[in-house]
C-alpha positions in Angstrom: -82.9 -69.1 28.3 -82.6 -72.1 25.8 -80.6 -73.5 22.9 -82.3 -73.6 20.0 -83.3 -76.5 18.3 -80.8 -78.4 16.1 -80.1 -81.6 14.4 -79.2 -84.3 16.8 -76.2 -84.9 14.9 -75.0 -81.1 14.8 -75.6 -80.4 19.0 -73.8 -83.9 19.7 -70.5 -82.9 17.5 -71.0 -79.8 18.9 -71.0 -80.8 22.2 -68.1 -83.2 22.0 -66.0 -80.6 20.5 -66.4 -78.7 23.7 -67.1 -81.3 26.2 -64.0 -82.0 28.0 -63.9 -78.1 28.7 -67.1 -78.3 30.8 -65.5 -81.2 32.6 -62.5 -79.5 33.6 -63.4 -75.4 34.0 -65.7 -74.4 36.6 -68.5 -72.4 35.8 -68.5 -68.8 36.7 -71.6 -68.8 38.5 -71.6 -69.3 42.6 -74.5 -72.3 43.6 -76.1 -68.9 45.8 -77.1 -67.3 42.7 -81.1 -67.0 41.7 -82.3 -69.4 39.3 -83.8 -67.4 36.7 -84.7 -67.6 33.2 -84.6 -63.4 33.0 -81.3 -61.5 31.9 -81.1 -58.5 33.2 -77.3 -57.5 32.1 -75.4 -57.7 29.0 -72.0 -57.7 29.2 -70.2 -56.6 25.8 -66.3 -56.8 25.2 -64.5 -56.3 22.3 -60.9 -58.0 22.0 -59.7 -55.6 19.4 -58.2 -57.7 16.3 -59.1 -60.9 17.7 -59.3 -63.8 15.4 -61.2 -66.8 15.5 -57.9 -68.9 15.1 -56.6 -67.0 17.8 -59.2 -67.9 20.2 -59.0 -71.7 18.8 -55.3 -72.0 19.7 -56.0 -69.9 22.8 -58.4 -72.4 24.2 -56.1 -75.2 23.4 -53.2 -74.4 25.1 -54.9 -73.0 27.9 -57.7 -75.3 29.0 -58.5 -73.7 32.5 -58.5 -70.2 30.7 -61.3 -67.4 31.0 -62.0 -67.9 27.7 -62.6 -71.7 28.1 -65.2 -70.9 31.1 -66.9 -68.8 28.9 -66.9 -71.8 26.3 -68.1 -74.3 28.4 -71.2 -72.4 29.3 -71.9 -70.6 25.4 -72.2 -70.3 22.3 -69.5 -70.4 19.8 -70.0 -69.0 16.3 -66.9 -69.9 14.4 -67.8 -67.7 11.4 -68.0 -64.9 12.7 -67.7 -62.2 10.9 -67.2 -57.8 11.1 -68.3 -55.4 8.8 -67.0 -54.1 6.0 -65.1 -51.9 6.1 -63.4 -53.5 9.3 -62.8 -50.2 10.7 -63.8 -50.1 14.8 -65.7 -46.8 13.7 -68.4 -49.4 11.4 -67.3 -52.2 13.3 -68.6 -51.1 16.8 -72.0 -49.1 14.9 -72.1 -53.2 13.9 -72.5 -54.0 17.9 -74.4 -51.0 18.7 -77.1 -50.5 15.7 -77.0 -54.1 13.9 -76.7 -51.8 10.7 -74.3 -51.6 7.9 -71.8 -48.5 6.7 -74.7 -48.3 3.7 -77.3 -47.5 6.5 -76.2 -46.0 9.3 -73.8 -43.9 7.1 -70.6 -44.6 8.9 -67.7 -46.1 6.7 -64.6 -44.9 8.4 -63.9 -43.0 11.2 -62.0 -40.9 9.0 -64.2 -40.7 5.9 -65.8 -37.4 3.8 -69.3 -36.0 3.5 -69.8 -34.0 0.5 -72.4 -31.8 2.5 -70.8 -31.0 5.2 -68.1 -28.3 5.6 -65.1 -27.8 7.5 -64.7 -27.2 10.8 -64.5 -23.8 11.8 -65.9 -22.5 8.1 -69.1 -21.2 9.8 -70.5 -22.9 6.7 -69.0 -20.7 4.3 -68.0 -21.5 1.1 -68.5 -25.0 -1.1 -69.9 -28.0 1.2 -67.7 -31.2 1.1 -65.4 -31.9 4.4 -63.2 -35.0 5.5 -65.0 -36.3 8.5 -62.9 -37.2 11.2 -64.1 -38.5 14.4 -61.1 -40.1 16.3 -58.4 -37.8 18.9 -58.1 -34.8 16.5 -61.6 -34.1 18.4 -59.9 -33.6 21.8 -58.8 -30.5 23.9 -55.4 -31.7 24.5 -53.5 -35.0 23.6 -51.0 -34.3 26.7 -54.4 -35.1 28.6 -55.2 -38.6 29.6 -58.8 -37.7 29.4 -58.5 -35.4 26.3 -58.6 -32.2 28.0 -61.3 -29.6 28.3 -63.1 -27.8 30.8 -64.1 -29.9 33.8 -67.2 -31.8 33.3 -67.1 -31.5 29.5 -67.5 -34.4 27.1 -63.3 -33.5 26.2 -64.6 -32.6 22.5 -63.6 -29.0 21.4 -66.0 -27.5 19.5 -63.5 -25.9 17.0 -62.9 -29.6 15.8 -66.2 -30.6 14.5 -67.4 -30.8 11.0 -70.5 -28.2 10.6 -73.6 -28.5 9.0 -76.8 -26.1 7.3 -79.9 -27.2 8.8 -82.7 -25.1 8.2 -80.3 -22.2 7.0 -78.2 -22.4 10.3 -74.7 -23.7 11.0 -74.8 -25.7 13.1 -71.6 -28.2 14.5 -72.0 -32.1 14.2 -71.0 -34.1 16.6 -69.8 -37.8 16.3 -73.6 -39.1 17.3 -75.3 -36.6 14.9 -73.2 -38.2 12.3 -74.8 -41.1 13.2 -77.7 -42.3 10.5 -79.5 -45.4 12.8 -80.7 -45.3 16.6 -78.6 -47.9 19.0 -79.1 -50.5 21.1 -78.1 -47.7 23.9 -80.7 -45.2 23.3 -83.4 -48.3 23.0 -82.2 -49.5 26.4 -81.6 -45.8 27.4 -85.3 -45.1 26.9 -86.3 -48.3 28.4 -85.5 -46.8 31.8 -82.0 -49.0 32.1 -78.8 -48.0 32.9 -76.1 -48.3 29.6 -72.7 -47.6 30.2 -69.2 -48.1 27.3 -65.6 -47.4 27.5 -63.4 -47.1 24.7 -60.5 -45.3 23.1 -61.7 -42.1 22.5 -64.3 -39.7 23.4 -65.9 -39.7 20.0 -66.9 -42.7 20.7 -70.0 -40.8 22.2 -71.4 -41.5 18.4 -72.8 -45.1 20.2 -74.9 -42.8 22.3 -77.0 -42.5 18.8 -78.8 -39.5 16.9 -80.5 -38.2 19.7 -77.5 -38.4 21.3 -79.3 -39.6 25.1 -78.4 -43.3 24.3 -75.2 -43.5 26.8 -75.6 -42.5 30.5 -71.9 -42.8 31.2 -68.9 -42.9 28.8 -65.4 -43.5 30.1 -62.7 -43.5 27.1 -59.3 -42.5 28.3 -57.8 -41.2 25.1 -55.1 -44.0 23.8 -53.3 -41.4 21.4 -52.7 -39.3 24.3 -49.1 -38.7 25.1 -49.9 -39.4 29.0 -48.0 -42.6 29.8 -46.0 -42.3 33.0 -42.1 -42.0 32.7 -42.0 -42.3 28.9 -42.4 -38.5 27.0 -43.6 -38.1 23.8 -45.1 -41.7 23.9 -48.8 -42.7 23.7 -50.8 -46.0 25.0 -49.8 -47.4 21.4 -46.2 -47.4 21.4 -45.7 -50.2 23.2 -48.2 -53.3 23.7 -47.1 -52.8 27.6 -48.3 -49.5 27.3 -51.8 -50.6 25.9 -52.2 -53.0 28.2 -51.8 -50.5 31.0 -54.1 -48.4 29.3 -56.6 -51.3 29.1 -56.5 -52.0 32.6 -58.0 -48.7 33.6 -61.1 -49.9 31.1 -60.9 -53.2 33.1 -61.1 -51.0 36.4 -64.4 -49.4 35.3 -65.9 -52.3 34.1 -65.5 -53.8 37.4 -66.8 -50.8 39.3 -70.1 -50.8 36.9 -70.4 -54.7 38.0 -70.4 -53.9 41.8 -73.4 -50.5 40.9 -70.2 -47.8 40.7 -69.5 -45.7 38.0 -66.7 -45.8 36.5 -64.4 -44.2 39.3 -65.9 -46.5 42.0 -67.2 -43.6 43.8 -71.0 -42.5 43.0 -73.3 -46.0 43.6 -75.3 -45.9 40.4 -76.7 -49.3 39.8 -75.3 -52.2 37.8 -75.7 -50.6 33.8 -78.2 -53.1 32.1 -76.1 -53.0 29.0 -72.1 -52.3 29.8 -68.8 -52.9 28.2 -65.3 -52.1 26.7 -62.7 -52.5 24.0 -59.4 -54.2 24.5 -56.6 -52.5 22.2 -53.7 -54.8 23.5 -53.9 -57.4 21.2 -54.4 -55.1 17.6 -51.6 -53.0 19.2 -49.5 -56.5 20.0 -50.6 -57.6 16.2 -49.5 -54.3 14.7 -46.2 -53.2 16.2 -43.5 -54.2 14.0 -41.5 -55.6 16.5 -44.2 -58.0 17.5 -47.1 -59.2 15.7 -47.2 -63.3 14.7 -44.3 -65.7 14.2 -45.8 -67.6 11.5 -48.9 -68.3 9.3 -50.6 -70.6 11.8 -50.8 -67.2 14.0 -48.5 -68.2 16.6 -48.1 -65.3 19.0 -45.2 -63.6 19.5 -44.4 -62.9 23.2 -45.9 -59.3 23.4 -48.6 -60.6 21.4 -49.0 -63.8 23.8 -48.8 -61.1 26.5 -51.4 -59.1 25.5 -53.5 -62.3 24.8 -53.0 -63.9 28.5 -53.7 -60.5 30.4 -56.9 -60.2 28.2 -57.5 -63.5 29.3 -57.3 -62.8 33.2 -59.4 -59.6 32.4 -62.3 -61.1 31.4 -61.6 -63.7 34.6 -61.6 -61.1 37.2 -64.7 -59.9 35.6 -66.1 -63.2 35.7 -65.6 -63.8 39.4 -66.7 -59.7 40.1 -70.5 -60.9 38.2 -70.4 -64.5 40.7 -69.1 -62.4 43.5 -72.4 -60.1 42.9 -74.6 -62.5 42.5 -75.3 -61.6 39.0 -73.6 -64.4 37.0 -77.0 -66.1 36.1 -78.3 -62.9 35.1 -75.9 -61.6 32.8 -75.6 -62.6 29.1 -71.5 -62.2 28.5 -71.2 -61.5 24.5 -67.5 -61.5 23.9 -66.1 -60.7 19.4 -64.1 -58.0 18.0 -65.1 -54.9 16.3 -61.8 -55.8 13.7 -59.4 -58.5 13.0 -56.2 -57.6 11.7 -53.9 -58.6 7.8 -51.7 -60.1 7.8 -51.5 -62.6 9.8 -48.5 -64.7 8.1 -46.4 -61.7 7.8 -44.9 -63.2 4.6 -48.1 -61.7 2.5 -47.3 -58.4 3.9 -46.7 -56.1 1.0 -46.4 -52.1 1.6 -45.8 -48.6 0.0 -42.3 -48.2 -2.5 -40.3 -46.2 -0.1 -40.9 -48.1 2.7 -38.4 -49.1 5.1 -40.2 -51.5 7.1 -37.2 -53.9 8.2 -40.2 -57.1 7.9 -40.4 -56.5 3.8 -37.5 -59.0 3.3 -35.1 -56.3 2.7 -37.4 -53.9 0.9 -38.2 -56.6 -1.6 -41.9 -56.3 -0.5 -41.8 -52.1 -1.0 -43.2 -52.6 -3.9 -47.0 -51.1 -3.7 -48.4 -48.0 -5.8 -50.8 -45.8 -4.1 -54.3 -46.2 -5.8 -54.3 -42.2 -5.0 -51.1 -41.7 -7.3 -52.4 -44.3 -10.1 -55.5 -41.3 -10.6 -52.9 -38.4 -9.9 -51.2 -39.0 -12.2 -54.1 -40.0 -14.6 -55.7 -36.7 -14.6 -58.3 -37.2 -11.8 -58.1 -35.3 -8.5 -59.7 -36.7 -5.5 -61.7 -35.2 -2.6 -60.2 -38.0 -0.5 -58.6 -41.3 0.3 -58.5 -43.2 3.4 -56.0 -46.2 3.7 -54.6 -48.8 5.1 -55.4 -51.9 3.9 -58.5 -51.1 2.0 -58.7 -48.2 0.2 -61.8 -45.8 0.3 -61.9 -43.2 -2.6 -64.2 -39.9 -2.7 -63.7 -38.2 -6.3 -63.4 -34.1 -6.5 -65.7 -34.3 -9.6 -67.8 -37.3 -9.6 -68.4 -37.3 -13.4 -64.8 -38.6 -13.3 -65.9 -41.7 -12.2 -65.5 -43.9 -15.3 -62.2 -42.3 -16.1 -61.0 -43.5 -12.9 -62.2 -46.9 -12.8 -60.7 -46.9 -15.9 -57.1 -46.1 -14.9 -57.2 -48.8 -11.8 -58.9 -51.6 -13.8 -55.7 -51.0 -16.5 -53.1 -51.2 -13.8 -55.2 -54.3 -12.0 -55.4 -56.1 -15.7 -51.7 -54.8 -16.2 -48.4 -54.7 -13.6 -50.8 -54.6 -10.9 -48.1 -52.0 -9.2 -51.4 -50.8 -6.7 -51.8 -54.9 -5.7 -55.6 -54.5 -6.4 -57.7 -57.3 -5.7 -61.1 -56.0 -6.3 -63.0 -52.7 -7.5 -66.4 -51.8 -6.4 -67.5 -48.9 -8.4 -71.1 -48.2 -10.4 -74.0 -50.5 -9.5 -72.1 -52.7 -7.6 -71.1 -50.5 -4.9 -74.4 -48.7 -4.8 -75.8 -52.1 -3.9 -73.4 -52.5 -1.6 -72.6 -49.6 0.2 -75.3 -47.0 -1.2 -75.1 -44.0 -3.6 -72.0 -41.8 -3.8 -74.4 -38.9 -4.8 -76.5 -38.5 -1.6 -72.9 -37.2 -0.4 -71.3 -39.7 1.8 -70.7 -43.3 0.4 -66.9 -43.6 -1.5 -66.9 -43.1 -5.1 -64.6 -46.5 -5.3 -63.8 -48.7 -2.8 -60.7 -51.1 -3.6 -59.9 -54.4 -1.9 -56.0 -54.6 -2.6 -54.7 -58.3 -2.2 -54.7 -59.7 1.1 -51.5 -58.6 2.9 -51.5 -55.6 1.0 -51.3 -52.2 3.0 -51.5 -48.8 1.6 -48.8 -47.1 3.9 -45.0 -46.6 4.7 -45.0 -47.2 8.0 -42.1 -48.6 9.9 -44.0 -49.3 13.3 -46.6 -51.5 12.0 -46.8 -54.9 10.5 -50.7 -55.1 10.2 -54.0 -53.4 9.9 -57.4 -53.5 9.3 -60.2 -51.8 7.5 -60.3 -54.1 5.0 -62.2 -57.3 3.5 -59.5 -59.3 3.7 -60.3 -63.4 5.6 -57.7 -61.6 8.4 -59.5 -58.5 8.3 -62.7 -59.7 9.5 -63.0 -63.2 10.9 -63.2 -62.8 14.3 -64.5 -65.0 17.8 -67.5 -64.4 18.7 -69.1 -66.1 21.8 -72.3 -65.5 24.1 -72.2 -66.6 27.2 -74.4 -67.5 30.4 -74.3 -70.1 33.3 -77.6 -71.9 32.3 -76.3 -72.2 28.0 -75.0 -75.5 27.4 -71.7 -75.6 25.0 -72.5 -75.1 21.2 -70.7 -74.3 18.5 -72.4 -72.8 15.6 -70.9 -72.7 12.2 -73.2 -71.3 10.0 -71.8 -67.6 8.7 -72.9 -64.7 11.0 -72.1 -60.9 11.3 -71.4 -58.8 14.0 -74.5 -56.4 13.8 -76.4 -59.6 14.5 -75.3 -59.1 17.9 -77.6 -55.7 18.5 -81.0 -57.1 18.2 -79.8 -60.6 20.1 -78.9 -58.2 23.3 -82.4 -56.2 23.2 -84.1 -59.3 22.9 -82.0 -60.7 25.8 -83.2 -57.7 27.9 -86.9 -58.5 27.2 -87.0 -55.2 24.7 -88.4 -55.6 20.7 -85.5 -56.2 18.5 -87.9 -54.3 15.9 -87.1 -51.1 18.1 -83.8 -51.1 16.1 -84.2 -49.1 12.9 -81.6 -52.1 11.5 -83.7 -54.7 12.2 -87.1 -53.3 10.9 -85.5 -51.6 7.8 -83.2 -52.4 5.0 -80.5 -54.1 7.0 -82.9 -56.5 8.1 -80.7 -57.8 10.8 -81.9 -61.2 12.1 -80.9 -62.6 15.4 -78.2 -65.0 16.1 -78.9 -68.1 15.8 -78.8 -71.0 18.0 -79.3 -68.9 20.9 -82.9 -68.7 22.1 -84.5 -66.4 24.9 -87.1 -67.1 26.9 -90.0 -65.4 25.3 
């Protein structure tokens, strides 16, 4: 493995910038392991909401850190950034197919698909369903696991969206929703082992279309109302919850390092591709008694919390790869599907209505729903998803110009929806593809950053959106044998997928991404062996 080649200049800066972190963190890898220019694991984490300022202040205050061994031995792209939408839905398919919402067809995980139909309709009647992939798929939400018959995926049939293919109704499942292969089927069919966790068990989409890509899926559901001693409450209420919940993630991940699966039982092999999502710190961002203290993201204590046992996480996973011998031979890629607006929660602007006690006394209640704006204008809609973006599927599509209409009036006017941005007509076809094959939005609207289409008096943040908050996020690859770099040329997230396969000695070009309209190039300044 090798840095790529880059002005003199650029590599020294670089490597002052991270120097005195080489000096003073060891590196993870033991002085027993093999030499080798081959990777032979990829190790993929996800810190949930992560920013890239949060991992710059991270690193600063705690110089002996996890996060600063992974520095001083990687890559550091400080523009990173996720797709958009910033949804984990599009922003993990960004990871796992180096695609965009406009090719691989996923834009939410709660989104619509005008030729579908409803679960349970046996097909019947007019085609167009909302399409949601996220808990309402499980069994049972009293069940850690979801629920369901023993040695079932914990997805109840009765749930799923349905389809006609060639005249029969048939039910779709999160991965046949799914438009472009994966980096886990191309590694899956490579003869490797792939292994995920994550929050819930549609996450099975990453398995990919022909729905063989994962060989073992862990995803304790977070929504579940399963947490010991506290009734009613699920893994979100409370970042201590979440990062309880995490931990069991944490656990697997540890088992797949030393050849378990994910219960530390069966000896399976060490997965060639393996990984997890952290929720603590978007649920430590979100919860409206937590979240930031200022607009130069300084933590608050949950938040810190959530940050510092992420932090030893990735450490104990660390020392479990040099305990194995495998530190040399794993390529460590650690970003975030999301970020999370707003940071400063002065910006933070929500629904009329809302109590939210962090609105400075209501004053900041003062949003329209896009949704109401069209109501009220004489257009019905199919569909919105919000939060703080706003995705917009039209019952009659001819309406389109009427609509665009109505929120370009308000936007030039009061601006009582906070609307920073309309994509609608060419401009979102280029974007995100035509709303008449059935499942891009008809609109898609960028409110103003801080701007969140909800009422909600637990949160303080979300995501979704395109928003600087919203999708700038760390992003670092990491490997014994890298010297420190910091890249700071823009990047995106789906550049990840091909960088792994080519890692693993596979063709990038095996990813329908990479060889069709997305394009996806590799990241740069990290160079494998050939």
């Amino acid at each position: 493995m090798t840095i790529e080649k880059r002005p003199r200049a650029a590599v020294a800066i670089a490597f002052a910038s991270t120097l005195t972190l080489s000096l003073l963190v060891p590196s993870f890898a033991r002085a027993d392991d093999k030499d080798k220019d081959d990777v032979k694991h990829v190790l993929l984490i996800s810190v949930d909401g992560m920013h890239e300022v949060d991992l710059q202040r991270y690193v600063s205050s705690h110089p002996s850190s996890s996060f600063a061994r992974l520095l001083a031995h990687g890559v550091r792209f400080t523009d990173a950034h996720t797709s958009r939408p910033s949804d984990s839905f599009p922003g993990l398919l960004a990871f796992m197919t180096g695609g965009s919402p406009k090719t691989h067809g996923v834009f939410y995980d709660d989104s619509y698909d005008r030729t579908l139909f409803a679960p349970g309709s046996n097909c019947q009647g007019t085609p167009g369903t909302e399409t949601l992939f996220a808990e309402n798929l499980d069994y049972d939400l009293t069940k850690l696991d979801g629920g369901g018959p023993a040695g079932s995926n914990h997805i109840n049939p009765a749930n799923l969206p349905m389809r006609l293919k060639n005249g029969k109704c048939e039910l779709v499942y999160p991965h046949q929703f799914l438009k472009l292969n994966t980096i886990m089927e191309v590694i899956h069919e490579a003869g490797k082992r792939t292994a995920w966790s994550d929050k819930h068990p549609a996450y099975e989409i990453i398995s990919g279309p022909s729905g063989k890509g994962l060989d073992e899926l862990y995803a304790p559901e977070i929504n579940s109302t399963s947490v010991p001693g506290q009734p009613g409450a699920d893994w979100t209420t409370d970042p201590s919850f979440t990062r309880t919940y995490d931990q069991l993630k944490v656990t697997a991940v540890l088992n797949w390092i030393k050849g378990f699966d994910h219960t530390g039982k069966t000896k399976v092999g060490v997965p060639a591709i393996f990984g997890m999502n952290f929720q603590a710190v978007s649920v430590g961002q979100k919860v409206t008694a937590d979240g930031y203290l200022d607009a130069a993201a300084t933590p608050s204590p949950q938040l810190q919390a959530s940050l510092d046992f992420v932090d030893a996480s990735l450490g104990q996973m660390l020392d479990a790869l040099a305990d194995q011998h495998l530190a040399r031979d794993t390529l460590v890629i650690v970003g975030a599907k999301h970020g999370q607006s707003p940071i400063d929660i002065n910006k933070l602007h929500m629904l009329t209505g809302s109590t939210n006690p962090k609105l400075g006394g209501g004053v900041r209640a003062d949003v329209t729903d896009p949704a109401d704006l069209l109501t009220n204008g004489g257009v019905a809609l199919a569909q919105e998803t919000a939060d703080d973006v706003a995705l917009i599927w039209l019952k009659n599509q001819s309406d389109a110009d009427k609509a665009v209409a109505i929120l370009e009036a308000d936007r030039k006017g009061s601006n009582r929806a906070h609307i920073e941005k309309i994509y609608a007509g060419e401009e979102l076809v280029d974007r995100f593809g035509d709303p008449a094959a059935g499942r891009t939005p008809d609109i898609v609207i960028q409110p103003i950053a801080g701007t969140i289409y909800s009422k909600s008096k637990a949160k303080i943040a979300e995501h979704g959106g395109f928003a600087e908050d919203d999708t700038h996020v760390l992003l670092v690859v990491s490997n014994p044998k890298l010297a420190p770099t910091m890249i700071r040329e823009r990047v995106a997230n789906r550049q990840v997928a091909p960088t792994i396969l080519k890692a693993l000695g596979l063709e990038p070009d095996e990813l329908e991404a990479v060889r069709g309209e997305d394009r996806t190039r590799l990241l740069p300044g990290v160079r494998l062996k050939d």
